[in-house]
C-alpha atoms as one frame of an Amber mdcrd trajectory, in Angstrom:
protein
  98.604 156.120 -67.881  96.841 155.615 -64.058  96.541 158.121 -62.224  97.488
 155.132 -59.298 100.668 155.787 -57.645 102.607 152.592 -58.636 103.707 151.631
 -55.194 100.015 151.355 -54.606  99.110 149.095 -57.173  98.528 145.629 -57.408
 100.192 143.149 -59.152  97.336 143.073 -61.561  96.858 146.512 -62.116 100.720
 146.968 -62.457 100.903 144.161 -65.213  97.890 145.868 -67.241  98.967 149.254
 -67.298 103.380 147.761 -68.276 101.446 146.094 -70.941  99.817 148.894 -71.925
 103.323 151.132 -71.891 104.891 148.782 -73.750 102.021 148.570 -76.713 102.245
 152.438 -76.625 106.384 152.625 -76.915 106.463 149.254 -79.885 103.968 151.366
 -82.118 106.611 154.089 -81.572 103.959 156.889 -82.656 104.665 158.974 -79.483
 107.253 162.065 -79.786 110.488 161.551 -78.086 109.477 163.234 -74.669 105.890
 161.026 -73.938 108.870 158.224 -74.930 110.548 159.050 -72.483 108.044 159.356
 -69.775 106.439 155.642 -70.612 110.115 154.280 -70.450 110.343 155.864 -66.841
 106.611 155.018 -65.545 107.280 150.700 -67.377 110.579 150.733 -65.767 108.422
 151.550 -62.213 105.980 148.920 -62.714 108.074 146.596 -63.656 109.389 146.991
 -60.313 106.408 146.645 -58.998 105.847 143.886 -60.632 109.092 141.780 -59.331
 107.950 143.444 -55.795 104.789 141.817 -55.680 106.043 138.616 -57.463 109.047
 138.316 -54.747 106.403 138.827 -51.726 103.973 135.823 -53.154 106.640 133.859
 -53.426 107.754 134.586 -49.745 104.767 133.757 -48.817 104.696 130.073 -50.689
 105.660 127.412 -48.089 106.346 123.663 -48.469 104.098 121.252 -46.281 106.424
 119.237 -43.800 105.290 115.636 -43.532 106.027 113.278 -40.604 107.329 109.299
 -41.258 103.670 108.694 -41.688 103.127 111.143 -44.542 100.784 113.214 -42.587
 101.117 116.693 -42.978 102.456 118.202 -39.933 102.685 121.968 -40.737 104.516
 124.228 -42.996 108.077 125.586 -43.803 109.417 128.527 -45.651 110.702 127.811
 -49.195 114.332 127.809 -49.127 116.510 129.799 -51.248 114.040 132.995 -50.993
């Protein structure tokens, strides 16, 4: 496990190190407590992980387009 405080972790580095949780807890050759500990630490970057996904997809706008078709400027993505 990173020694990275989750909240301060990318999406990318988030992703890596769930994946890396959940490799360690399907081979199930870690004793009951370490178990425990990678279900707590994937169940944070998970979290992290819908964090940063939710903020991109703030972030995503539509391009507004006038009768013309030109592109006029953007808009937030409704239903966000």
């Amino acid at each position: 496990m990173s020694e990275t405080a989750v909240s301060e972790m990318s999406f990318e580095q988030a992703m890596a190190e769930l994946e890396q949780v959940v490799g360690q807890l399907e081979r199930g050759d870690v004793a009951l407590e370490e178990s425990i500990k990678l279900y707590e630490r994937g169940a944070e970057l998970r979290k992290r992980c819908d964090q940063k996904l939710k903020e991109a997809e703030e972030k995503v706008a539509a391009i507004t387009l006038d009768a013309e078709g030109t592109p006029t400027g953007t808009k937030p993505v409704e239903g966000l």
